[in-house]
CHARMM-style PDB file with segment names, atoms N, HN, CA, C and O in Angstrom:
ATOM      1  N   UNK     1     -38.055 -44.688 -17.940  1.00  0.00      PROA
ATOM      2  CA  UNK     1     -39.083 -43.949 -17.251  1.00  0.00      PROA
ATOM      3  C   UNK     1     -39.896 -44.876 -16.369  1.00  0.00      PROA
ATOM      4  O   UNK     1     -40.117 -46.070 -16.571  1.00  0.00      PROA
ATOM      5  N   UNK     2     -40.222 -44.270 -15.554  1.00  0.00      PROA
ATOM      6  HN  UNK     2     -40.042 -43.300 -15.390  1.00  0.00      PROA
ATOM      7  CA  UNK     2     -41.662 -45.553 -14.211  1.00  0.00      PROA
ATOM      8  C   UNK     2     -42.239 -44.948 -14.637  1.00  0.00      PROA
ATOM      9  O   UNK     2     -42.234 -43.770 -14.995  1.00  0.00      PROA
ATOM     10  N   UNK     3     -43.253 -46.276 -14.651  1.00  0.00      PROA
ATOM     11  HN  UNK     3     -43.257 -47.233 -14.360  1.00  0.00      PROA
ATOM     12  CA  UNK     3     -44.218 -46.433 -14.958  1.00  0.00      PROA
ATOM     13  C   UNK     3     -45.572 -45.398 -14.149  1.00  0.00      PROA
ATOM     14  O   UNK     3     -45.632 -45.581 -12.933  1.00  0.00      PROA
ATOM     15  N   UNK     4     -46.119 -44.856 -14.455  1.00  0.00      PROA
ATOM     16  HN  UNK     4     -46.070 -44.708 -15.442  1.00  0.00      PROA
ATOM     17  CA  UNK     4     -47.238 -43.971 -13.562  1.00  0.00      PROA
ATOM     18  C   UNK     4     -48.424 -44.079 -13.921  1.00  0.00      PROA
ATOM     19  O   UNK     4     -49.025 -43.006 -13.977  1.00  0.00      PROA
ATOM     20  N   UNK     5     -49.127 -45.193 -14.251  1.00  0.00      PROA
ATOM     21  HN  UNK     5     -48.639 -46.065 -14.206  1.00  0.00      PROA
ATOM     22  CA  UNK     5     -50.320 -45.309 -15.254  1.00  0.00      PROA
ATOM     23  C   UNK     5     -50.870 -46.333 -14.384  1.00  0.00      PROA
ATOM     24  O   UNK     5     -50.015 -47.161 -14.071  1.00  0.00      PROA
ATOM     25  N   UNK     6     -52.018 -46.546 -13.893  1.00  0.00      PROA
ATOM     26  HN  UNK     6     -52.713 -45.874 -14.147  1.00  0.00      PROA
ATOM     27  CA  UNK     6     -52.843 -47.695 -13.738  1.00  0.00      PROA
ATOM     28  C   UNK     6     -53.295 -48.133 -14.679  1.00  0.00      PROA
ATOM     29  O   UNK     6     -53.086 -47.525 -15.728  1.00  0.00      PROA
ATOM     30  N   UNK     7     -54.166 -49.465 -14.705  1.00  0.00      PROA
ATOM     31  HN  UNK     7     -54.335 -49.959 -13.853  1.00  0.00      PROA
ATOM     32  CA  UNK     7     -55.131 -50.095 -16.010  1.00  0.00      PROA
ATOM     33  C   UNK     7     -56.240 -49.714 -16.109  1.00  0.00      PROA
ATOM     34  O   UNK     7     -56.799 -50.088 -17.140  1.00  0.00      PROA
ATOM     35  N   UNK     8     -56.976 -48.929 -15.256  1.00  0.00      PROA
ATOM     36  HN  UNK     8     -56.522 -48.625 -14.419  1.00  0.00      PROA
ATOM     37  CA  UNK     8     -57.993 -48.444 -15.642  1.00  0.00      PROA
ATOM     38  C   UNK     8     -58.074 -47.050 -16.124  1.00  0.00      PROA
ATOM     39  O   UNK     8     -59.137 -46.718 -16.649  1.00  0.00      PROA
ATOM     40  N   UNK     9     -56.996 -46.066 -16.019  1.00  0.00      PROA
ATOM     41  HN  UNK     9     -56.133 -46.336 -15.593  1.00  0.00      PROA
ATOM     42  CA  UNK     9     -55.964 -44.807 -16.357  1.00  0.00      PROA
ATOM     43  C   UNK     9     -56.029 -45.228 -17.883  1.00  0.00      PROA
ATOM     44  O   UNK     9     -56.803 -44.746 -18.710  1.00  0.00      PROA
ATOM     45  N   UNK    10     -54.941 -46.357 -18.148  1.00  0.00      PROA
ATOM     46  HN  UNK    10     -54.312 -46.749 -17.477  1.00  0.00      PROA
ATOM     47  CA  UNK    10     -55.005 -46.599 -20.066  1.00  0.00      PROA
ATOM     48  C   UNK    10     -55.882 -46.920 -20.014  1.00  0.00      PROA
ATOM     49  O   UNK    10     -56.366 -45.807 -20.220  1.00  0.00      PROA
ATOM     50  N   UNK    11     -57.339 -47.974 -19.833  1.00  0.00      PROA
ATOM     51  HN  UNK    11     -56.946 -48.878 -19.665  1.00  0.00      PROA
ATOM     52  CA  UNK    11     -58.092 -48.376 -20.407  1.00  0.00      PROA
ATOM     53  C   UNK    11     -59.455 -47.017 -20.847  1.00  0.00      PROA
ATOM     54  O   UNK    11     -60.362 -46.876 -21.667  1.00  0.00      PROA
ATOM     55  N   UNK    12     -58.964 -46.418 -19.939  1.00  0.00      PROA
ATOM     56  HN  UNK    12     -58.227 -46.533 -19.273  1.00  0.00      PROA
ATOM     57  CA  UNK    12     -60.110 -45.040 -19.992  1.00  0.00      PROA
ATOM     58  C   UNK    12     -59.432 -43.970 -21.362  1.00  0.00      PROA
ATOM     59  O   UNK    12     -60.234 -43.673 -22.247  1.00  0.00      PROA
ATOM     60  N   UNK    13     -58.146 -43.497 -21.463  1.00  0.00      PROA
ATOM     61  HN  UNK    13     -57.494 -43.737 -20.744  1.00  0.00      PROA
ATOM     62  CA  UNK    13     -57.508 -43.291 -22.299  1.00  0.00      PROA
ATOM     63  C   UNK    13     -57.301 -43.624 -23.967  1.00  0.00      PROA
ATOM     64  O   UNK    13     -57.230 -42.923 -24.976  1.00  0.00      PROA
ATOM     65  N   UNK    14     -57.247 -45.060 -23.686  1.00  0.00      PROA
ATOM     66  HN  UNK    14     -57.305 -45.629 -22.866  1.00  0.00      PROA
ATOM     67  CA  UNK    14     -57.654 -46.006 -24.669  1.00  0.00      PROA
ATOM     68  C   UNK    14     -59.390 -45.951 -25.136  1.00  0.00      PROA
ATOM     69  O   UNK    14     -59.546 -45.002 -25.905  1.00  0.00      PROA
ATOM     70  N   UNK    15     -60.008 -46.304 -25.016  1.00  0.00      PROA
ATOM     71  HN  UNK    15     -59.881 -47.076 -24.392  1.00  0.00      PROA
ATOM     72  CA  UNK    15     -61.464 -45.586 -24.807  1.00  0.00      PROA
ATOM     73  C   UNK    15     -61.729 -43.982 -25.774  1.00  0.00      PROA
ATOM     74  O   UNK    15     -62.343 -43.838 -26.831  1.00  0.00      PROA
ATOM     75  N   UNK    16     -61.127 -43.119 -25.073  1.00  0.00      PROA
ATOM     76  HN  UNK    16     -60.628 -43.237 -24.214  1.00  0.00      PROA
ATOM     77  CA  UNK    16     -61.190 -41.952 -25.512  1.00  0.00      PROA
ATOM     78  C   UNK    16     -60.328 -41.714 -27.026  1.00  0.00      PROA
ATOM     79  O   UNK    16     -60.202 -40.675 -27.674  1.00  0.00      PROA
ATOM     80  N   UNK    17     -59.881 -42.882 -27.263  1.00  0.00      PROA
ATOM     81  HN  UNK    17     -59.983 -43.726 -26.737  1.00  0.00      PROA
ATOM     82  CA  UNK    17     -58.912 -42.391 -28.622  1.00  0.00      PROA
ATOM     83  C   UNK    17     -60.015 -43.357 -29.537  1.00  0.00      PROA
ATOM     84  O   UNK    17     -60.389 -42.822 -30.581  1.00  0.00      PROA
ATOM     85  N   UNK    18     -60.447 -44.428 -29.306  1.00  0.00      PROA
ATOM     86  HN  UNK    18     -60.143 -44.862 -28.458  1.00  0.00      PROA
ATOM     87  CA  UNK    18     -61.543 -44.917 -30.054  1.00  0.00      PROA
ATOM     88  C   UNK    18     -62.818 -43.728 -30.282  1.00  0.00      PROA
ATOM     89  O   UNK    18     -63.135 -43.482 -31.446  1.00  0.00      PROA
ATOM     90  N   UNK    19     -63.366 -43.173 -29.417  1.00  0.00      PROA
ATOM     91  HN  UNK    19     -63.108 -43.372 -28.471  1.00  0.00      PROA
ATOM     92  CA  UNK    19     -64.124 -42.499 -29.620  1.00  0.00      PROA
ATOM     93  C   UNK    19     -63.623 -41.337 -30.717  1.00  0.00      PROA
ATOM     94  O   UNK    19     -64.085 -41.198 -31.849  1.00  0.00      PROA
ATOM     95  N   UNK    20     -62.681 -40.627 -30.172  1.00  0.00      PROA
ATOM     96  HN  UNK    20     -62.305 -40.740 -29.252  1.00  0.00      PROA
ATOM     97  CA  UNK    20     -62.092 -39.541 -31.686  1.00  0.00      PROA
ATOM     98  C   UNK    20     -62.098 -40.249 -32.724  1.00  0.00      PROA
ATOM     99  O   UNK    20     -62.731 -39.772 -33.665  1.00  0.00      PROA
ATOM    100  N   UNK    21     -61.372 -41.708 -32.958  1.00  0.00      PROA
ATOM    101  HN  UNK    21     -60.858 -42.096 -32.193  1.00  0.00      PROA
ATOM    102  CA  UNK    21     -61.478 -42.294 -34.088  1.00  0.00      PROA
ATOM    103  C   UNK    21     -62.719 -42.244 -34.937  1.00  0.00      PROA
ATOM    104  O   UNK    21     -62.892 -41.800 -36.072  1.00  0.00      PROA
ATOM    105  N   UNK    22     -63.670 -42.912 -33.941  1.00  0.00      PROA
ATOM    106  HN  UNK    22     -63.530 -43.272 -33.018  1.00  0.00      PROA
ATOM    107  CA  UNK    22     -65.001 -43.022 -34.623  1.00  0.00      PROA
ATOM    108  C   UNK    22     -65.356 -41.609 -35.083  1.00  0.00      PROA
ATOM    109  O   UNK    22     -65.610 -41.416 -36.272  1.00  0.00      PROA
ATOM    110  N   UNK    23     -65.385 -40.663 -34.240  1.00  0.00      PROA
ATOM    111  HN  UNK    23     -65.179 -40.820 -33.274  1.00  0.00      PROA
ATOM    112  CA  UNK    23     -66.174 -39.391 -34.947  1.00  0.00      PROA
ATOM    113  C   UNK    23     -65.474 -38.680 -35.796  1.00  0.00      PROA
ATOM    114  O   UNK    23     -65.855 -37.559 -36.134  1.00  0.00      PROA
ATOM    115  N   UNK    24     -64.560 -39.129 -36.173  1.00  0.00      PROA
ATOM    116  HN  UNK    24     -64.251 -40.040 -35.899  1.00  0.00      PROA
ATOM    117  CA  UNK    24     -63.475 -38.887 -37.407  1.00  0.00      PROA
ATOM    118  C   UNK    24     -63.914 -39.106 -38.370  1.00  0.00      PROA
ATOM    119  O   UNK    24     -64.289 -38.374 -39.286  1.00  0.00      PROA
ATOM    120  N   UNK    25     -63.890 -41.285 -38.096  1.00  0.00      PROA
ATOM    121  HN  UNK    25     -63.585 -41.880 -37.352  1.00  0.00      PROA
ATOM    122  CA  UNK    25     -64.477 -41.820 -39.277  1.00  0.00      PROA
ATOM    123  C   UNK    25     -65.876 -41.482 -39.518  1.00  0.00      PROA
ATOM    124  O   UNK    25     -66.285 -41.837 -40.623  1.00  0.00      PROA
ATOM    125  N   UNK    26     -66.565 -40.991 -38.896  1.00  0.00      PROA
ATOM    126  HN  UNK    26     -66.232 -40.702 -37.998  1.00  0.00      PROA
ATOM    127  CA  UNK    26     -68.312 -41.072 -39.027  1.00  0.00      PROA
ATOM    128  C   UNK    26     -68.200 -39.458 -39.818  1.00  0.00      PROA
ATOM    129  O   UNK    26     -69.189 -39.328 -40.539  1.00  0.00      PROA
ATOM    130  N   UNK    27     -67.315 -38.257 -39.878  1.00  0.00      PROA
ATOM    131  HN  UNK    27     -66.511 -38.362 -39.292  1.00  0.00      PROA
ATOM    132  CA  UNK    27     -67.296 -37.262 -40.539  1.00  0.00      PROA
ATOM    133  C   UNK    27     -67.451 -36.402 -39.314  1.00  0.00      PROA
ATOM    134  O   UNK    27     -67.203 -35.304 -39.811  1.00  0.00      PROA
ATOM    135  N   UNK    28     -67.668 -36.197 -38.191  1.00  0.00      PROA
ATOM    136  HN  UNK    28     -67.870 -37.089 -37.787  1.00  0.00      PROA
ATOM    137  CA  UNK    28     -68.497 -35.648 -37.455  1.00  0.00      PROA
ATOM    138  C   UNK    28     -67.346 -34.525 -36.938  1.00  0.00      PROA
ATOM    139  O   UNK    28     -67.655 -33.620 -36.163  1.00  0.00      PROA
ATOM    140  N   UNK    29     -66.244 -34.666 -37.364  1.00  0.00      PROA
ATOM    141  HN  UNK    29     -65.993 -35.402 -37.993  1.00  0.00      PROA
ATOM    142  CA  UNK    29     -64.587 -34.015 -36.642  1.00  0.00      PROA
ATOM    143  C   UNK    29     -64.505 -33.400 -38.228  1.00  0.00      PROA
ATOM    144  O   UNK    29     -64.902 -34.016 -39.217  1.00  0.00      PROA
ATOM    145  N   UNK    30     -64.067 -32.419 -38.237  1.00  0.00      PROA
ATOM    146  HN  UNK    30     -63.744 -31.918 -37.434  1.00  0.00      PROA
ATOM    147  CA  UNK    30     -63.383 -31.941 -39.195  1.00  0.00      PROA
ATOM    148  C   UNK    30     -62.591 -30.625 -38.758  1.00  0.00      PROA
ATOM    149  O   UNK    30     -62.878 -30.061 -37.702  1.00  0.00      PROA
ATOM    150  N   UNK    31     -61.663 -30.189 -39.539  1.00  0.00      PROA
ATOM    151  HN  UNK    31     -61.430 -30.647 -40.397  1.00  0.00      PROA
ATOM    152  CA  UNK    31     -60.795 -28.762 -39.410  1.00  0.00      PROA
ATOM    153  C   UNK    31     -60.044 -28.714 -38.386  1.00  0.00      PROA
ATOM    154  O   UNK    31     -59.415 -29.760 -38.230  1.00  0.00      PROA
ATOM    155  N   UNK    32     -59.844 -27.890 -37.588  1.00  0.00      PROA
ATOM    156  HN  UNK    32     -60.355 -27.040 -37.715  1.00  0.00      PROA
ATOM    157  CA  UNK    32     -58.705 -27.440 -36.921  1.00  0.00      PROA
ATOM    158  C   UNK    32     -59.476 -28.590 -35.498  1.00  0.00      PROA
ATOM    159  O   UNK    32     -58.657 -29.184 -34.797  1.00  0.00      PROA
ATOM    160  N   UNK    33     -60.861 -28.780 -35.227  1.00  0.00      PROA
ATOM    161  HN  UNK    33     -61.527 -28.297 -35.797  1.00  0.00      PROA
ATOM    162  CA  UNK    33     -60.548 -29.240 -33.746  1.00  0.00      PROA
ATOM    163  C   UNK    33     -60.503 -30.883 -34.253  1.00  0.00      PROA
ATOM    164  O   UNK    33     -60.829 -31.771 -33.466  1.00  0.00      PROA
ATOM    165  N   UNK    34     -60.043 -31.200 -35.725  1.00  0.00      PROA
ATOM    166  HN  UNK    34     -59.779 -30.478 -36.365  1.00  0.00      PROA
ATOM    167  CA  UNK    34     -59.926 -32.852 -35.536  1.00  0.00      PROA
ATOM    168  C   UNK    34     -58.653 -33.156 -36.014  1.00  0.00      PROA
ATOM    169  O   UNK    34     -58.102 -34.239 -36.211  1.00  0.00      PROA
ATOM    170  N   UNK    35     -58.156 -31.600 -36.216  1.00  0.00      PROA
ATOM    171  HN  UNK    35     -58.603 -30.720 -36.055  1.00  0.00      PROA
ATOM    172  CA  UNK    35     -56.556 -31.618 -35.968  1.00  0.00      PROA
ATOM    173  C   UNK    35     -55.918 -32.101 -34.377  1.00  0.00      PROA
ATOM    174  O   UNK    35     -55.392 -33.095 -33.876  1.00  0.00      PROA
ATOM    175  N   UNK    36     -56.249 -31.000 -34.049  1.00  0.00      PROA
ATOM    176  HN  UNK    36     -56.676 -30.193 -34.455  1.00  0.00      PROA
ATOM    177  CA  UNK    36     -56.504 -30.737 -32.147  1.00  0.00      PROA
ATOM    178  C   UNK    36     -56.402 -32.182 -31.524  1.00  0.00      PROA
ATOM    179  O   UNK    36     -55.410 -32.692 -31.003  1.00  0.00      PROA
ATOM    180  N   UNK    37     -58.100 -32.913 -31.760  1.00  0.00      PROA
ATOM    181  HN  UNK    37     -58.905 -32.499 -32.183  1.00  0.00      PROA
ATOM    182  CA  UNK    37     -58.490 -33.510 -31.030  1.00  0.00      PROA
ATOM    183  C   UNK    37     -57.256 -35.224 -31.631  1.00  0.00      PROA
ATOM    184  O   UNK    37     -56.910 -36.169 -30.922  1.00  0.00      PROA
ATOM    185  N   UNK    38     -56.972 -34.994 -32.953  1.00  0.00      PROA
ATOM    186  HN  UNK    38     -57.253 -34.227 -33.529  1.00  0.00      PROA
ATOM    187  CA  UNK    38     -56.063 -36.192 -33.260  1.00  0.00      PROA
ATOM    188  C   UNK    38     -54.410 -36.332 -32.892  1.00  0.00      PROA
ATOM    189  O   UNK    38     -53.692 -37.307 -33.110  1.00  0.00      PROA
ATOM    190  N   UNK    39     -54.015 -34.947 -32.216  1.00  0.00      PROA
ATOM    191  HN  UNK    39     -54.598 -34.155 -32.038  1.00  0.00      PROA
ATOM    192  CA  UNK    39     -52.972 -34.921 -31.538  1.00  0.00      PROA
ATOM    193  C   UNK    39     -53.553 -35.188 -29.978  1.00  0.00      PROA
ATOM    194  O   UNK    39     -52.626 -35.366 -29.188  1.00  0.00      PROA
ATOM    195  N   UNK    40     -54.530 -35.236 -29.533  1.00  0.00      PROA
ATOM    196  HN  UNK    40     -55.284 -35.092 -30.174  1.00  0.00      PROA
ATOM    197  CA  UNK    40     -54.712 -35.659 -28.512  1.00  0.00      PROA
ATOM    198  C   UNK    40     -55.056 -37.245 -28.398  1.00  0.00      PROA
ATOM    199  O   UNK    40     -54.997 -37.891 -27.352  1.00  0.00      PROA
ATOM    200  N   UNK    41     -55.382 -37.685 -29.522  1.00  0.00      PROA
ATOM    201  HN  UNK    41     -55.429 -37.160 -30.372  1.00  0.00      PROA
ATOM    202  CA  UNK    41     -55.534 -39.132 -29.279  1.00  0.00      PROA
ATOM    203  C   UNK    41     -54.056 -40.019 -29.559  1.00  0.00      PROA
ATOM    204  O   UNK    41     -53.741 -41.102 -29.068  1.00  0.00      PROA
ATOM    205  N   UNK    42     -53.335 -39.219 -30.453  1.00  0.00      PROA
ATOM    206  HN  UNK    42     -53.591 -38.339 -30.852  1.00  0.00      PROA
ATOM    207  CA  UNK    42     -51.961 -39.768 -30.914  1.00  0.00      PROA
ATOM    208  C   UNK    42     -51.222 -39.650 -29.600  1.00  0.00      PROA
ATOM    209  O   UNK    42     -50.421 -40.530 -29.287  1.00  0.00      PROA
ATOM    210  N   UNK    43     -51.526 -38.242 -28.530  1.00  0.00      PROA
ATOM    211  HN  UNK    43     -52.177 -37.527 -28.784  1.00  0.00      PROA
ATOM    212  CA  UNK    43     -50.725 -38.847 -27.092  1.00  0.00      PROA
ATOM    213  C   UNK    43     -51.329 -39.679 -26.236  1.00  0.00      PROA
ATOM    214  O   UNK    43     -50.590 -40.387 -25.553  1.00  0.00      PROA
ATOM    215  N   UNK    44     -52.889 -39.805 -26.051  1.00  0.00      PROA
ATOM    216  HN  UNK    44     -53.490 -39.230 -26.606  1.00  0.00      PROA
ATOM    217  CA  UNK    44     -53.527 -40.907 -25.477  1.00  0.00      PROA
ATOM    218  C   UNK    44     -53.197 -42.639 -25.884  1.00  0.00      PROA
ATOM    219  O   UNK    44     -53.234 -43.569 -25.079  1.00  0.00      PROA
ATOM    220  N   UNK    45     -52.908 -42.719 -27.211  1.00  0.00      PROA
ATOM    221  HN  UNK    45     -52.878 -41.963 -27.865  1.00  0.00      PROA
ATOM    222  CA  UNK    45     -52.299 -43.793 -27.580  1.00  0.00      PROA
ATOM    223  C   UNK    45     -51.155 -43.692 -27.127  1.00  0.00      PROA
ATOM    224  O   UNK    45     -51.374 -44.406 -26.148  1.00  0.00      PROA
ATOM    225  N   UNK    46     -49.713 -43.300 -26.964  1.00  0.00      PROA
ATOM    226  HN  UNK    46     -49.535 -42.721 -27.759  1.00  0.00      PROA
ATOM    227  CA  UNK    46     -48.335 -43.633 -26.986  1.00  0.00      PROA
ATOM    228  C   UNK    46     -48.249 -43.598 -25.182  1.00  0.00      PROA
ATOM    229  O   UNK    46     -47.400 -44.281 -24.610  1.00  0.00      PROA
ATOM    230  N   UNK    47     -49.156 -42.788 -24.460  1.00  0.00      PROA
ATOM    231  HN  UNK    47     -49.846 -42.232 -24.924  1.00  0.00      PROA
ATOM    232  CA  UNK    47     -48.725 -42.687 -23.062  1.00  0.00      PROA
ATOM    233  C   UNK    47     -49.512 -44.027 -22.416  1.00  0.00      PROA
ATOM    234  O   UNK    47     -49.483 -44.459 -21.264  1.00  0.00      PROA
ATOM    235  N   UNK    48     -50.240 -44.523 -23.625  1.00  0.00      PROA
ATOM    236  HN  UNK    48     -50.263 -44.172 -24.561  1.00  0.00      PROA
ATOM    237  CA  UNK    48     -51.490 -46.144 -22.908  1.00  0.00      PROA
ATOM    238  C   UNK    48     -50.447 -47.014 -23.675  1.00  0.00      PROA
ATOM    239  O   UNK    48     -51.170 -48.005 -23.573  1.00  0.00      PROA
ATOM    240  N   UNK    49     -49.903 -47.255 -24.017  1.00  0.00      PROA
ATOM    241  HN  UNK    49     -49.316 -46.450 -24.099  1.00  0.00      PROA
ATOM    242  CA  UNK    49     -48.788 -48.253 -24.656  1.00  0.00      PROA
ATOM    243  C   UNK    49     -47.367 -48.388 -23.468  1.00  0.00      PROA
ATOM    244  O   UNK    49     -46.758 -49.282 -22.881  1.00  0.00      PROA
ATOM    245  N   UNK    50     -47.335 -46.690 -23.598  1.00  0.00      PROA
ATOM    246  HN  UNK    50     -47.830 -45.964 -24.075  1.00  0.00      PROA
ATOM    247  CA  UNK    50     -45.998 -47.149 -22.470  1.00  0.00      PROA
ATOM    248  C   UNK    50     -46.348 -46.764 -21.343  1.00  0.00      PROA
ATOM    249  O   UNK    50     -45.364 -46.616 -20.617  1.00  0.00      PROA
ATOM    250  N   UNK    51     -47.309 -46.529 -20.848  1.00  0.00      PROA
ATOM    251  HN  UNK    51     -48.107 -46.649 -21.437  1.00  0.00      PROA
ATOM    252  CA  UNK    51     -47.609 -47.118 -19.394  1.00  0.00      PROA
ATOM    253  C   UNK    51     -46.803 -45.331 -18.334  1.00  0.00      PROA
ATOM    254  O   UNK    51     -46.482 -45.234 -17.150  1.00  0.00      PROA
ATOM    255  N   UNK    52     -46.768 -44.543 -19.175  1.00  0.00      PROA
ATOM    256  HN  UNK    52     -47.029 -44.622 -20.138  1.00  0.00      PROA
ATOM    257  CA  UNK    52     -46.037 -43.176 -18.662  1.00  0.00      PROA
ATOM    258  C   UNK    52     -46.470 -42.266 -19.084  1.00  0.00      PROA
ATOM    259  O   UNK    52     -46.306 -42.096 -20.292  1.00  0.00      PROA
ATOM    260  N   UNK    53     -47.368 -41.056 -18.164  1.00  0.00      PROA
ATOM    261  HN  UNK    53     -47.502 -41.194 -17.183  1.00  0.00      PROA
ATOM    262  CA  UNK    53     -47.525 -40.161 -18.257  1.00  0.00      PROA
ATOM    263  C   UNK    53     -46.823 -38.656 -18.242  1.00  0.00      PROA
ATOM    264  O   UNK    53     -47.119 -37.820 -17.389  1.00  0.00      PROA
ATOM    265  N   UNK    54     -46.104 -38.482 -19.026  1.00  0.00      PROA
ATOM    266  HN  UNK    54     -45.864 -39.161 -19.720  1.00  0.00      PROA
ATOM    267  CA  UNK    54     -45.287 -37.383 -19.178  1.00  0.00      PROA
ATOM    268  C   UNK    54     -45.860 -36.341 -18.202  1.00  0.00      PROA
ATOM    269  O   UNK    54     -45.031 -36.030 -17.347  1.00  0.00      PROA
ATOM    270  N   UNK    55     -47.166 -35.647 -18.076  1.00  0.00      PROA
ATOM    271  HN  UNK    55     -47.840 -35.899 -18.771  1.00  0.00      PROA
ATOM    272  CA  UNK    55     -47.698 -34.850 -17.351  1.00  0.00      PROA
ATOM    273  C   UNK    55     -47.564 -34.898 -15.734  1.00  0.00      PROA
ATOM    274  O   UNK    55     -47.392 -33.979 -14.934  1.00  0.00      PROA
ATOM    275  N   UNK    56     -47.709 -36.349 -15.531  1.00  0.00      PROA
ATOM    276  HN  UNK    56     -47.849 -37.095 -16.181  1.00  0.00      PROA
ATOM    277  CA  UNK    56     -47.802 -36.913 -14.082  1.00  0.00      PROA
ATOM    278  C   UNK    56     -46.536 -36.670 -13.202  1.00  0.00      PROA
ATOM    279  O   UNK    56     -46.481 -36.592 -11.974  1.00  0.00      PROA
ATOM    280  N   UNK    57     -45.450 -36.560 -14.195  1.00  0.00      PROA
ATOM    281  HN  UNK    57     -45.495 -36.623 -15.192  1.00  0.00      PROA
ATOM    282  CA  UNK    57     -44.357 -36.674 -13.374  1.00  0.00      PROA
ATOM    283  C   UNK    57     -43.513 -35.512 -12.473  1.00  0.00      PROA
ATOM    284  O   UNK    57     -42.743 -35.843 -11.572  1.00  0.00      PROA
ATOM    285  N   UNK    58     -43.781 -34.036 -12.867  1.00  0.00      PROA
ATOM    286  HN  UNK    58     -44.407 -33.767 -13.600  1.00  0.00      PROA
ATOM    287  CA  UNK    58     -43.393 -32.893 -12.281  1.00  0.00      PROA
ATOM    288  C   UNK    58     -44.570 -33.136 -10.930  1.00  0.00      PROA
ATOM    289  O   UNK    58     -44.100 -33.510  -9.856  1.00  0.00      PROA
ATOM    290  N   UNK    59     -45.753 -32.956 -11.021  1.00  0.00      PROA
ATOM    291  HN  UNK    59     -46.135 -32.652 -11.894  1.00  0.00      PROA
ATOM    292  CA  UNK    59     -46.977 -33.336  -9.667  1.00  0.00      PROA
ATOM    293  C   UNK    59     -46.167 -34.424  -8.985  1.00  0.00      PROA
ATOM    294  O   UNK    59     -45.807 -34.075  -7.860  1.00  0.00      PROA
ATOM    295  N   UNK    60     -45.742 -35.748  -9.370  1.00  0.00      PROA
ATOM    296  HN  UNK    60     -46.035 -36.031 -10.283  1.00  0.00      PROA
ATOM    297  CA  UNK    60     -45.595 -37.257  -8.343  1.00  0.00      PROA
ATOM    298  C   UNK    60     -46.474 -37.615  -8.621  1.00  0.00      PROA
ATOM    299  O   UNK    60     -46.698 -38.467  -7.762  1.00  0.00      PROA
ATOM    300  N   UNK    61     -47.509 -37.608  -9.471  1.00  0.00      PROA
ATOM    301  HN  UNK    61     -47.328 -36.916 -10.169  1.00  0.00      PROA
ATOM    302  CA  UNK    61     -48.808 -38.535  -9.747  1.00  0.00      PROA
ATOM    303  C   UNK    61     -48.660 -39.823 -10.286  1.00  0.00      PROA
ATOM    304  O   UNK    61     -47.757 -40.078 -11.083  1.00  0.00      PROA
ATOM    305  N   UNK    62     -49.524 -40.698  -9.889  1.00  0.00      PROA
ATOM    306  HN  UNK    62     -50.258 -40.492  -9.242  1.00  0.00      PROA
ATOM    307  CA  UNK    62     -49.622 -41.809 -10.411  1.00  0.00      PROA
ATOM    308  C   UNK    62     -51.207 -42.712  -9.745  1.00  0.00      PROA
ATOM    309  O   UNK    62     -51.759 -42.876  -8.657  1.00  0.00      PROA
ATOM    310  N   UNK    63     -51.387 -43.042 -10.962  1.00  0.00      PROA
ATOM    311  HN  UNK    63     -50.939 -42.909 -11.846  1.00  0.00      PROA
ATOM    312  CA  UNK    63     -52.784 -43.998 -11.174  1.00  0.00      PROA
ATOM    313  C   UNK    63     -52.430 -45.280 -10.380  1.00  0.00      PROA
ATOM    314  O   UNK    63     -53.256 -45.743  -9.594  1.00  0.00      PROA
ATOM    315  N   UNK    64     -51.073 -45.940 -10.587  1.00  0.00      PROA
ATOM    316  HN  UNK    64     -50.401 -45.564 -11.225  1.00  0.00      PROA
ATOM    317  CA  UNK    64     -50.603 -47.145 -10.060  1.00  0.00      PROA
ATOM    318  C   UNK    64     -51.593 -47.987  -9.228  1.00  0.00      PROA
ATOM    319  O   UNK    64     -52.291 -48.953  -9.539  1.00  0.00      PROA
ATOM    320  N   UNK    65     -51.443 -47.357  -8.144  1.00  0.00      PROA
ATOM    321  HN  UNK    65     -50.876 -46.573  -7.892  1.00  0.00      PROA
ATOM    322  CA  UNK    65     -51.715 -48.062  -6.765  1.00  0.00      PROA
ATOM    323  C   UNK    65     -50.484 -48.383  -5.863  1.00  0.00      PROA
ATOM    324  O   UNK    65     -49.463 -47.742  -6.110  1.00  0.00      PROA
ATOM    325  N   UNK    66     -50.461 -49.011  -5.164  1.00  0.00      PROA
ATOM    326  HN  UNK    66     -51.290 -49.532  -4.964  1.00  0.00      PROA
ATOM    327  CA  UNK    66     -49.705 -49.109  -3.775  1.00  0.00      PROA
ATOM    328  C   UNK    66     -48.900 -50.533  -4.448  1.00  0.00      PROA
ATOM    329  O   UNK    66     -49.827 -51.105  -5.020  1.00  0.00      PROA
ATOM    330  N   UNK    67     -47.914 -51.192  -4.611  1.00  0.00      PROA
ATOM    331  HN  UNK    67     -47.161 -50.727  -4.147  1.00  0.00      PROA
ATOM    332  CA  UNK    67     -47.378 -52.508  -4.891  1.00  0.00      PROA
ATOM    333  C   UNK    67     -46.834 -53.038  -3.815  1.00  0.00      PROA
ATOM    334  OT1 UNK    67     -46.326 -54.158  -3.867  1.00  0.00      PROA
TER     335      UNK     67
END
């Protein structure tokens, strides 16, 4: 797969899965939306690791920049 992710794309991503974490751990998430919200951080993690946005790719999007 190409890559379609800039570093500030994962780092913002990345970011947002710390935050669910925390309000997980702090109690503040519970039931169905920290079900929800932990399948959304489990794809925010795997698409900031590999650098590919599954979503991006039917649009042509990409965070990249110009190389």
């Amino acid at each position: 797969m190409t890559k379609n992710m800039g570093n500030l794309d994962r780092l913002f991503r990345l970011v947002v899965v710390v935050a669910i974490g925390a309000a997980y751990a702090m109690g503040q998430l519970s039931g169905t939306l920290a079900i929800i919200l932990g399948v959304v951080a489990v794809m925010f993690l795997l698409t900031s690791l590999v650098g590919t946005c599954p979503a991006y790719l039917p649009f042509g999007l990409s965070t990249r920049g110009k190389n």
